[in-house]
N, C-alpha and C positions, 0 to 999 in steps of 0.2 A: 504494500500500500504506500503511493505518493506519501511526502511528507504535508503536503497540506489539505489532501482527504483525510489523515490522522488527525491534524490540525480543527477541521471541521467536525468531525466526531467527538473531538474532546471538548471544544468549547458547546457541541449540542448535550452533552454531558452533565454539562457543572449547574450548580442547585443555584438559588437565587444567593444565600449566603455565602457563596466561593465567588460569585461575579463580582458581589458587591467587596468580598476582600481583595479582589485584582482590579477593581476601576481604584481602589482608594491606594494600593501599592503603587498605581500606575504615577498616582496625581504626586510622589515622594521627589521626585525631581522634575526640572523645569525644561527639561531635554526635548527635541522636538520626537512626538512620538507616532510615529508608523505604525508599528504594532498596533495601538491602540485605537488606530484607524479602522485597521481590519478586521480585528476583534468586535469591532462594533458597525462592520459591515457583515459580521456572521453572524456576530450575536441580534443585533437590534433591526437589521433592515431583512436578516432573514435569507443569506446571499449564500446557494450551495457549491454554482458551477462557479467553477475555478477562472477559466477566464475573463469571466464578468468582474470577479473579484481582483484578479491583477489589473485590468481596466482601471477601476474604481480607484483602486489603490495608488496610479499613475496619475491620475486625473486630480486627484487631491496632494500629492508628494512626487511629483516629476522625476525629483533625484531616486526615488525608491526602487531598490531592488527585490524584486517580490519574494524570491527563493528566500534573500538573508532574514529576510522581514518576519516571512512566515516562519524559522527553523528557531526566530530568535524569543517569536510567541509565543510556540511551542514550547519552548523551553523556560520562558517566567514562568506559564501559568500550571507546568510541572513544580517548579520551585515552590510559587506559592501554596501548591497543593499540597505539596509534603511538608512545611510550616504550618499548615491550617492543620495538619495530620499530627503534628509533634502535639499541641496542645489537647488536642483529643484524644489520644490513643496512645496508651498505657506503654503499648509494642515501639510504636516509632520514637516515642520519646526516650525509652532505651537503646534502640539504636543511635538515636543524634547522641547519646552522654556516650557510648563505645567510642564514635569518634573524637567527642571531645577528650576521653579520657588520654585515647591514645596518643593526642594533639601534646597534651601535660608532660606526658611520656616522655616524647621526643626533645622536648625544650627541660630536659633534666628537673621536673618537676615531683621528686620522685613519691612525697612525702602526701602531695596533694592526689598525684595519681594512685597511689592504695588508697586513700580515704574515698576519693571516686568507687574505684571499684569497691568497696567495701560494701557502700550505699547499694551501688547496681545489681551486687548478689543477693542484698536483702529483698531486694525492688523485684527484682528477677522471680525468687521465689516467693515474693507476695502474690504475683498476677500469674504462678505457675506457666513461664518461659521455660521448661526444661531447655529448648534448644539453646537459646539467649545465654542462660545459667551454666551450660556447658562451655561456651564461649568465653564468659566471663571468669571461670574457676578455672579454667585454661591459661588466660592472660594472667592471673593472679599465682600460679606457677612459673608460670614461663618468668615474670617478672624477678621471682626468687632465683630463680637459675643463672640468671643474666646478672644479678648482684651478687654473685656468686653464695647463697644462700646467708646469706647477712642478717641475722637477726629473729633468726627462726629454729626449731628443733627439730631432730627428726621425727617426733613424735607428733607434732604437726604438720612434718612433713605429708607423716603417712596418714594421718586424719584428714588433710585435704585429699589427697588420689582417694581415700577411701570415697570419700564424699560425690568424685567425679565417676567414682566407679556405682554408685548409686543412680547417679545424676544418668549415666548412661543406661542404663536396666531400664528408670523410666521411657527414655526417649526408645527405646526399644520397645516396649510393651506399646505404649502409645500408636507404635507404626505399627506393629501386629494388629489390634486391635482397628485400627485406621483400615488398614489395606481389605480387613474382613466386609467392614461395613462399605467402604467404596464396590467393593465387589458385589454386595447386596445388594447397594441402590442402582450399581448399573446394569444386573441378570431383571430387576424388577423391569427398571425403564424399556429395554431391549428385548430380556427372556422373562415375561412372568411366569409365575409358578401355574402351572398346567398340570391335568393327570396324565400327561405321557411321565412315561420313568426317566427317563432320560431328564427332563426337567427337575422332577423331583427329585433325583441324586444330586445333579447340580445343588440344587440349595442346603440339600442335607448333607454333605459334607462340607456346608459351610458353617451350618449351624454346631457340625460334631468339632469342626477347628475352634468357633469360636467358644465351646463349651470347657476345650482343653487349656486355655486359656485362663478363665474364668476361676479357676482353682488357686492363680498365681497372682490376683488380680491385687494393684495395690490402693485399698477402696479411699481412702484419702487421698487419692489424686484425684479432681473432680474430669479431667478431661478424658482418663480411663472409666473413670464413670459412667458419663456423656457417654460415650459411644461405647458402653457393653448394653448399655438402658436403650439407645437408640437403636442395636441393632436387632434387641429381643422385641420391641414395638414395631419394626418394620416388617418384622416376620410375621411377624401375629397377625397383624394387616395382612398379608398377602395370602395367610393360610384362613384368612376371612373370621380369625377370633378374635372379633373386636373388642369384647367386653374385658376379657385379658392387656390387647391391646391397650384400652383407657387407662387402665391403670399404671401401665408402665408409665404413661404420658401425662399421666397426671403427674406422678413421681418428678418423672424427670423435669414437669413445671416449675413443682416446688422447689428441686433443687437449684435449678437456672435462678429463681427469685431469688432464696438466698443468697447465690454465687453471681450478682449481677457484675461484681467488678470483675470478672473471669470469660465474658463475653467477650464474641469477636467484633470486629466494627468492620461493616454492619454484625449484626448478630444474626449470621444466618443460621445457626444451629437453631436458636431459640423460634426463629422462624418454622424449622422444622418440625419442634416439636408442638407449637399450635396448629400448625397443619397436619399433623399427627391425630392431636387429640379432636378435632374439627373431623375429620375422619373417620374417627372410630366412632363417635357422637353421632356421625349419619348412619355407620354399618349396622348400629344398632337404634336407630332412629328417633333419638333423643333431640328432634329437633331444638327442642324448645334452648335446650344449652348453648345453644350454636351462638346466639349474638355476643352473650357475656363474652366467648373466645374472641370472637371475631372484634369488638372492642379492645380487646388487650392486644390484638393482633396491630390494630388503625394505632395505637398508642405509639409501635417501631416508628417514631420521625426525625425528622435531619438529618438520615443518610442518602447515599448515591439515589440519582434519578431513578437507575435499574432497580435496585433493589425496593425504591418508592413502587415501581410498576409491578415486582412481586407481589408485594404486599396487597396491591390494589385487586391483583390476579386473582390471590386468592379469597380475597373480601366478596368479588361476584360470584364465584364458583359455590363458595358455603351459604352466598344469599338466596341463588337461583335455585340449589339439586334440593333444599325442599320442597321444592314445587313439582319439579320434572321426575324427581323421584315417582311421589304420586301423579304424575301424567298431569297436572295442570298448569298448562302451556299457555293458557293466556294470564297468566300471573308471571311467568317468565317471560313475555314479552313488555311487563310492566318494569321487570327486572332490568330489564335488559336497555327498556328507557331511564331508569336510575344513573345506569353506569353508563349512559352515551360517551360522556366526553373520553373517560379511560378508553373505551372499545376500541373509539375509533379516529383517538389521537397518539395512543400511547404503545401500541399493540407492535410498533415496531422495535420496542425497548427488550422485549421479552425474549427468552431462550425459545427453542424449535419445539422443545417439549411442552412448555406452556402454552405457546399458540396452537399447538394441536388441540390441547386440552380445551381451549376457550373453542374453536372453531368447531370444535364436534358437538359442545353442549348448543351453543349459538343457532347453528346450523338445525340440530334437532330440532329446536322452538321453534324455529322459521318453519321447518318442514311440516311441522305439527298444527302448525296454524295457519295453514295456508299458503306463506308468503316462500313461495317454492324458488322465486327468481336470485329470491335473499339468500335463501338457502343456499343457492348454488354458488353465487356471488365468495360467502362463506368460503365454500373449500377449493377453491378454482384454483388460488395461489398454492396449494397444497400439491392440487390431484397433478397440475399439469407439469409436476415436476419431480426428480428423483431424489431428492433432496434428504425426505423424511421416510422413505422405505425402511429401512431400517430399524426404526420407533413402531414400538408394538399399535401406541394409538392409531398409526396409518392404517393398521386393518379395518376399526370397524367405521374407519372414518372415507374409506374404500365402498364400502357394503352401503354407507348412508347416504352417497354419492350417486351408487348404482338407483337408489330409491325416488331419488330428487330430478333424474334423465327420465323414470319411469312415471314418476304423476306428469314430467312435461311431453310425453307419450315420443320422445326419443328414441326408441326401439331399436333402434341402427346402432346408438351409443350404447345402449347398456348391453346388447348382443356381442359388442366385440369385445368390452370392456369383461364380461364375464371370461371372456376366452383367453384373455391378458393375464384376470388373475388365477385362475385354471390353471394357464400354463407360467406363472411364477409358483403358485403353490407346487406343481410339481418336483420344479429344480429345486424349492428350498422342504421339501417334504414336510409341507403340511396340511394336515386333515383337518374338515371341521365338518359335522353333520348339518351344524346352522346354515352355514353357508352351503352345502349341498340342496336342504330344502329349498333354501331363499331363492337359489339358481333356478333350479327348476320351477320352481312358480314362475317368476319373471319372464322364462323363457316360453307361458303359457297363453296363448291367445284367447282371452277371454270374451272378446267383443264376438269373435264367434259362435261361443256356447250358447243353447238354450238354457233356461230357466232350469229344469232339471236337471239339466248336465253339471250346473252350478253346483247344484245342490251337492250331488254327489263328489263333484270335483271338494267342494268345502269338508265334506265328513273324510275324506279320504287326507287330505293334509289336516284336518284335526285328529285324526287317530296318527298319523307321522308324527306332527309335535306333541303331542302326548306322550307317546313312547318313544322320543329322539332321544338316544344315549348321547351324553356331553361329552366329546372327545375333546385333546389337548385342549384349549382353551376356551372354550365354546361359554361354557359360564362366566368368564369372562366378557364375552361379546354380547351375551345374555344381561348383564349389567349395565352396558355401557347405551341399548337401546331392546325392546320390547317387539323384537322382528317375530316373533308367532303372532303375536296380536294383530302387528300390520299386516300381514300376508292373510290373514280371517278374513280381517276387516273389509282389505279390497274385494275377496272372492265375493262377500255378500253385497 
């Protein structure tokens, strides 16, 4: 990526509190300012293409050269961003004191640089930095070594290695633990848990790793914590025991609350585990809990725009799936006029996995109440591209596509599009009976039938979906929309 498409993405980036801390840095000297030009031909007039903006930039500063201008805006409004980051965050402010410490170092400062470090190991393992902490018990060796152990014992010696040999165990455990649950949330997003076997080994030999683990676990670490609790709730979710699930999420609320200075910035853990517990509150259909999370949810503010459009992500999702849960879809299009401005201003902020997520619910409603042209509007950027093959939501967000071709009496599209995904399930071997039914209806001419023939044609796929055994994922696709019902529906 050019440097001043990077340039334009970071300043469409920054929250109203970082622009106003870089107009006021700007104003610090009397210099003539370029930058500041252009910044505020991206920021304020709203200028994407590049050459409009070197225009612009020439037109007002003649002498200006666009390349130095832009690599040199880039680079303040990194600067300032990592000063607006020292003051906030616990993390970065210990790294600015490592270099400063090391700064003391250098200019033989010997006496002030231990008492530095001193402070930052304390600091370190207050906000539970094991990496940080390793770094710092490091230096604070190494330091003795270089003064050729001047003022120390061996018995301190070896109390510190003992310490770093601690310090290491955690950061170990931490990455075990870590790599388990990485592995879980990416088999969920990609492979969910299915009754094929092959799936289900998959996760069960993740769950026997991380059970081997758990025996050695060091519970006062809260970040070992965090993710043995997050990944026994991500399970339970996915093996559909929600009521199991709540509780773990609950737990791990309380301990997040407790542990708020142990938070990342943003805090997306903590994000996960409201969306967790919001979750499990639907699988067991407790609506009525929903807001109270979802208010503690809206309460994450003043971080990154992205992480603002998370938050907001998920605020529609847990507002709307009480409604569409029980099938009523014109309450979700009143939803869905709530959140106008996120939908369909902000929808370009979000990961590939969450606009699936909004598009397949969205699309539903649409589908469900008529408005079929929205519907399709919906998945178009989706379907006409390969982008998102890969993400399990593509499937049934495929099947709802086939459905949306089919009320626009398209027949030619959903004909060959059946045959498309026919012949990908092939190559990637997989079965669904859902999607066997659904084919075949579709592929049904019904404008021909008598009234009779209806009849019969309806008890015959009613006795189908009554006795459809759920292969690999089919309950899953069963969740995500209500295809025996619609395939009734239309026959009658």
């Amino acid at each position: 990526m050019s440097k001043i498409n990077s340039l334009i993405l970071l300043v469409k980036s920054l929250s109203k509190s970082e622009k106003k801390a870089i107009y006021t840095r700007s104003q610090l000297n009397s210099a003539q300012k370029e930058y500041i030009t252009l910044l505020k031909l991206i920021d304020k007039h709203n200028i994407n293409d590049v050459d409009e903006l070197s225009k612009r930039l020439t037109k007002e500063h003649p002498k200006a050269f666009f390349p130095a201008t832009t690599s040199y805006l880039y680079n303040f409004i990194l600067k300032t961003l990592v000063d607006i980051k020292q003051n906030q965050d616990a993390t970065y402010n210990l790294y600015n004191n490592i270099s400063a410490a090391n700064i003391l170092y250098e200019r033989n400062l010997y006496s002030d640089y231990r008492e530095m470090l001193e402070k930052l190991i304390i600091k370190a393992k207050e906000i539970e930095n094991y990496n940080l902490l390793l770094i710092l018990e490091r230096m604070e060796l190494s330091f003795f070594l270089k003064e050729g152990f001047n003022g120390i014992s061996e018995k301190e010696i070896l109390d510190k290695q003992h310490k770093i040999n601690e310090t290491i165990k955690v950061i170990r455990q931490i990455n075990e633990q870590s790599t388990l649950y990485e592995l879980l949330r990416f088999y969920l997003e990609y492979k969910p848990v299915t009754n094929n076997m092959s799936s289900r080994q998959l996760f069960n030999d993740l769950v026997v790793s991380e059970m081997s683990l758990v025996s050695n676990l060091k519970h006062d670490v809260f970040e070992i914590n965090k993710l043995h609790q997050l990944f026994q709730a991500h399970y339970l979710i996915s093996t559909g025991d929600y009521k199991s699930a709540l509780n773990c999420f609950i737990e791990l609320n309380s301990m997040f609350e407790r542990n708020q200075k142990l938070w990342n910035n943003p805090p997306i853990y903590y994000m996960l585990v409201l969306e967790g517990v919001l979750e499990s509150l639907r699988g067991i259909r407790k609506y009525d809990k929903i807001p109270y999370f979802l208010d503690k949810l809206k309460h994450l503010t003043g971080y990154s725009i992205y992480f603002q459009a998370e938050i907001q992500c998920i605020d529609f999702v847990y507002s709307i799936v009480p409604y569409t849960d029980i099938e009523d879809y014109k309450k979700g299009l009143d939803i869905i006029g709530e959140h106008r401005d996120f939908l369909f201003n902000k929808r370009g902020l979000l990961t590939p996995q969450r606009d699936l997520q909004l598009s397949l619910i969205i699309a539903t409603v649409y589908l469900m109440t008529g408005n079929i042209h929205l519907a399709k509007k919906q998945l178009s950027h989706i379907i006409c591209t390969d982008t998102y093959e890969n993400i399990w939501l593509f499937r049934p967000i495929q099947l709802i596509n086939l459905l949306i071709y089919y009320e626009l009496n398209d027949f030619e599209f959903v004909t060959s599009s059946i045959r498309a995904i026919k012949r990908q399930n092939k190559i990637k071997n997989k079965k669904s009976n859902v999607e066997k039914i659904l084919f075949q209806f579709l592929n049904t001419d019904l404008f021909l039938l008598s009234k009779t023939k209806k009849e019969t044609l309806y008890k015959k796929f009613e006795n189908e979906l009554e006795n459809m055994e759920c292969i690999e994922d089919d309950n899953m696709l069963l969740l995500k929309f209500n295809f025996p019902k619609w395939i009734l529906s239309h026959i009658n």
